[in-house]
C-alpha positions in Angstrom: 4.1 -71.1 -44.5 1.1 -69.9 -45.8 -0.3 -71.0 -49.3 -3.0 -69.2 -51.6 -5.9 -70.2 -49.3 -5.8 -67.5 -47.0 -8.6 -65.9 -45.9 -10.0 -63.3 -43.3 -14.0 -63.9 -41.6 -15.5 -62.7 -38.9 -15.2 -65.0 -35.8 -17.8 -67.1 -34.0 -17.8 -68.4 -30.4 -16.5 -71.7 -31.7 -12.9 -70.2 -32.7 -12.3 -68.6 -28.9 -10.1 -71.6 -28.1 -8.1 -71.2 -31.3 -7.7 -67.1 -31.4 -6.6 -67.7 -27.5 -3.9 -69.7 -28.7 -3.2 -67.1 -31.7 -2.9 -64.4 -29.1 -0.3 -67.0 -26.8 1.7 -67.6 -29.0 2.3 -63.6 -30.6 2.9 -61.9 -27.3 5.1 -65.6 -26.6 3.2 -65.9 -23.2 1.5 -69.0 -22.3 -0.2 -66.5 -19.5 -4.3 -66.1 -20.5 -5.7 -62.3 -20.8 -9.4 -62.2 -20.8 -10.8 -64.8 -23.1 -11.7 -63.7 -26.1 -15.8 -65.0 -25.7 -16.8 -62.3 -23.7 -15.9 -59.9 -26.5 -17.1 -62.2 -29.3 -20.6 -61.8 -27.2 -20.2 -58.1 -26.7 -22.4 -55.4 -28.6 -20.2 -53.0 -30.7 -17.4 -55.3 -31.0 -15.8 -57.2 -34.1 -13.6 -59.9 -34.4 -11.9 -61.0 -37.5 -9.5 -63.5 -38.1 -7.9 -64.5 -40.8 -6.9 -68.2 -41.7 -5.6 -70.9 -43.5 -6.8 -74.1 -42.5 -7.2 -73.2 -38.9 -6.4 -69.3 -37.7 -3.2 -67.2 -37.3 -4.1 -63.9 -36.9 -7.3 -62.1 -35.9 -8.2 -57.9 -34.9 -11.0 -57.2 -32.7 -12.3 -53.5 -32.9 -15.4 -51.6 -31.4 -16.1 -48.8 -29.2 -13.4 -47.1 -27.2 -12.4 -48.7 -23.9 -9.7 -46.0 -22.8 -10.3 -42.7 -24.6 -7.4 -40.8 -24.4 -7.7 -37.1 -22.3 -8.2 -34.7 -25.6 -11.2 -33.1 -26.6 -11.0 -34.9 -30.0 -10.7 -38.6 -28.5 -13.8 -38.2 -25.8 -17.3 -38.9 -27.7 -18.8 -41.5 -29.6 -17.1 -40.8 -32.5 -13.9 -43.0 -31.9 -13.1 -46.8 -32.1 -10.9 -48.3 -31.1 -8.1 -51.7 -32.6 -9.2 -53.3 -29.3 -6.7 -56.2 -30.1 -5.0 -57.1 -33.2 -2.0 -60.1 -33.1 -0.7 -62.6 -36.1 1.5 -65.3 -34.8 4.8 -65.0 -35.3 5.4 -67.4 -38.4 2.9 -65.1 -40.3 5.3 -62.0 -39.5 6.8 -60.4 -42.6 4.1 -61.3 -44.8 1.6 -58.2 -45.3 -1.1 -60.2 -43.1 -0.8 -57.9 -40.4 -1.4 -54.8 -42.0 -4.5 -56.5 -44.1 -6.1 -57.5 -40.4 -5.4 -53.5 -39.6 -7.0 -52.5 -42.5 -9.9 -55.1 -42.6 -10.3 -53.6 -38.8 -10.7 -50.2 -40.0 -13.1 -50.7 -42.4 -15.3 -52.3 -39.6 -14.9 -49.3 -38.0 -15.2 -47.0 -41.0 -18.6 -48.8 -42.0 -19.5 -48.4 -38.3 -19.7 -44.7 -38.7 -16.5 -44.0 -36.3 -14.6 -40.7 -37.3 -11.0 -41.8 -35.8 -9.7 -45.1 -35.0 -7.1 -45.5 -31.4 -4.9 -48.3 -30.9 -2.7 -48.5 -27.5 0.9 -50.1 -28.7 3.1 -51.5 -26.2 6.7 -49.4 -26.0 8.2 -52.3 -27.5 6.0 -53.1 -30.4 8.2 -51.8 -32.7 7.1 -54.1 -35.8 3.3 -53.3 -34.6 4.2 -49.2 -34.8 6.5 -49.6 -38.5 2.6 -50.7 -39.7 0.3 -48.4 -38.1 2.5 -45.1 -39.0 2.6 -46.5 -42.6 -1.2 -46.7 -42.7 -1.5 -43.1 -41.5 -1.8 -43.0 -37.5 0.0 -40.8 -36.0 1.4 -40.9 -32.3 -1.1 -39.2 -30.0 1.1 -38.4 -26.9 -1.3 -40.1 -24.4 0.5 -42.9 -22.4 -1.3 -45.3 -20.1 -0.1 -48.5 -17.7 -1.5 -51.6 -19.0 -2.3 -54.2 -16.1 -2.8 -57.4 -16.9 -2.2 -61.2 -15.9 0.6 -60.7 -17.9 2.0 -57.9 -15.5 2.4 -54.3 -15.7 3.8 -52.3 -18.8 3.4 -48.7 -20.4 1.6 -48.2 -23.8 0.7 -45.3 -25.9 -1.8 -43.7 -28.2 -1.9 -44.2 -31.3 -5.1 -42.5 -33.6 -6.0 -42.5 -37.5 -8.4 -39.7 -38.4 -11.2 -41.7 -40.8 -12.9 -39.5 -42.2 -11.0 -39.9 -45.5 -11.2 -43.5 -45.2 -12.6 -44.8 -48.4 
């Protein structure tokens, strides 16, 4: 359970094999995705975790990977939550929606003008705190294939041009 020590800080190549195992254990899959080093090296992209004495959540955000088919989704302008998971001890807690927000800030500070995030049809804890901080549900669906298998996710965008 987490104490008054908790912190958020951008990630280094030398928490990969920790943020792996975040990422594990909140989609409950020992199956790997890409590991996270290649986007820790990546120009444009931010990853932040946040931790108590080792890490339990993190959000990685940068430029758009899949734009969505609109004319307001298709330029340089929009970034995207690339990945964004808490483990699931650390549910319930408001640590989530600080990693979203910490994540949009990046952006904001980044010069983006919207934010995306792609949220599995089942992610129904994930969607609770992305309507709350103002997204709203684009209408754009796409088929997410991974080593984890096949599944359907949609679009999710926050204008941020108000943003702070």
């Amino acid at each position: 359970m987490p104490g008054l020590s908790v912190g958020i800080r951008r990630a280094t190549i030398n928490d990969v094999a920790e943020l792996n195992h975040v990422r594990a254990m909140a989609i409950g899959s020992k199956v790997a995705r890409e590991d996270l080093r290649t986007r820790i090296d990546a120009a444009n992209v931010f990853t932040y975790l946040a931790e108590e004495d080792t890490p339990f959540g993190f959000v990685t955000v940068g430029t758009a990977e899949a734009l969505v088919q609109s004319a307001e989704a298709l330029d340089d302008a929009t970034g995207e939550i690339l990945e964004w998971y808490l483990r699931p001890e650390f549910w319930h807690l408001g640590f989530g929606a600080k990693l979203l927000v910490h994540g949009l800030s990046v952006l904001k500070r980044r010069m983006y003008e919207r934010a995306i995030i792609w949220l599995p049809e089942k992610a129904g804890r994930a969607e609770t705190i992305t309507l709350r901080l103002g997204f709203e549900h684009h209408g754009a669906e796409k088929i997410v294939n991974d080593s984890a298998g096949s599944h359907s996710a949609h679009a999710l965008i926050k204008d941020l041009s108000e943003y702070f």
